[in-house]
C-alpha positions in Angstrom: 113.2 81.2 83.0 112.3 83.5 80.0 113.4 87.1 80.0 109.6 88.0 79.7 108.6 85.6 82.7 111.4 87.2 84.6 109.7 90.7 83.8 106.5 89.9 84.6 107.1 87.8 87.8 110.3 89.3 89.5 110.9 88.5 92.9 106.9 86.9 92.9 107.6 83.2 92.6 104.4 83.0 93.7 102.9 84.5 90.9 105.1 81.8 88.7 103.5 79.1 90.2 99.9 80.6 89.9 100.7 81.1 86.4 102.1 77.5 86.0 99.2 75.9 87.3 97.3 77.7 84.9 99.1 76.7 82.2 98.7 73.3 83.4 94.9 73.6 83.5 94.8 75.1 80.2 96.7 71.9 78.5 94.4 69.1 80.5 91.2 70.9 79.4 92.5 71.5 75.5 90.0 68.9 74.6 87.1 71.9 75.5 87.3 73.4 71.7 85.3 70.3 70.8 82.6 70.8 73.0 82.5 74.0 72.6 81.9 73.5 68.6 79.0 71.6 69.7 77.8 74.2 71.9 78.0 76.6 69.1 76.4 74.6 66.8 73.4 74.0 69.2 73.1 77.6 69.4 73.2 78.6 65.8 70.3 76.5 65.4 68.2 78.4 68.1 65.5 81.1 66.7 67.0 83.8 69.1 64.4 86.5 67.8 61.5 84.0 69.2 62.7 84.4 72.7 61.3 86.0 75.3 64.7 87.9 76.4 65.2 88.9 72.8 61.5 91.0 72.9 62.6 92.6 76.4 66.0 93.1 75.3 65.1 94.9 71.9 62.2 96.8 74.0 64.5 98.3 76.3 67.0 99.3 73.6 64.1 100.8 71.7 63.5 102.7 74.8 67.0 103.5 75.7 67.9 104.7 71.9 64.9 107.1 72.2 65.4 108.3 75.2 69.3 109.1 74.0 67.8 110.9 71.4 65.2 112.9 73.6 68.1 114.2 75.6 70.2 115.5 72.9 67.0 117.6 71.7 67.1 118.9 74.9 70.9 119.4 74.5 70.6 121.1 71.6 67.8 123.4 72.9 69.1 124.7 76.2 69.9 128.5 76.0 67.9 128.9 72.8 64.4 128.1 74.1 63.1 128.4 78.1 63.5 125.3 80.1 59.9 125.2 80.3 59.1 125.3 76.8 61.7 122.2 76.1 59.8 120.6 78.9 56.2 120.7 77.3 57.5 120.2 73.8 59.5 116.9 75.2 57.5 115.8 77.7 60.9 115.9 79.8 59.8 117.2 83.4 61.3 120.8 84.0 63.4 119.4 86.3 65.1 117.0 84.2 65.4 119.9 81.8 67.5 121.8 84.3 69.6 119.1 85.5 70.9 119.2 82.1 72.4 122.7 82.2 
């Protein structure tokens, strides 16, 4: 057996066999790069901004980057201004503003 096999399996043969079988697996299904080209190539071809998921998805990210940016305004403001004045300025409720001491 290898020296690295050795290292990695020790006194486990039955790791080595797991890993065997894998290997095995890996060899019968080596024909799977040309179906995955096709796949690839069907999906290269799709309009991925047209989709539904693509709207939602950028949405939330939208919402998620401004809301990242909300809280470091907050960040930066606590212990210069009260926690109630960052709350009506950011529309934050005060005790989100706190919770972020």
């Amino acid at each position: 057996m290898d020296d690295g096999i050795d290292e990695l399996v020790g006194d486990r043969p039955n790791e080595m066999r797991e890993y065997m079988e894998v290997m095995v697996t890996l060899g019968e299904n080596r024909n799977l790069k040309e179906q995955i080209e096709e796949a690839r190539e069907m999906l290269s071809q799709l309009k991925i901004e047209e989709t539904p998921f693509y709207e939602l998805g950028l949405e939330q990210g939208i919402e998620c980057g401004a809301l990242q940016k909300q809280m470091a305004i907050v960040g930066s403001l606590i212990g210069i201004l009260d926690d109630e004045v960052i709350a009506e300025n950011t529309e934050l409720p005060l005790e989100e503003v706190k919770r972020l001491h």
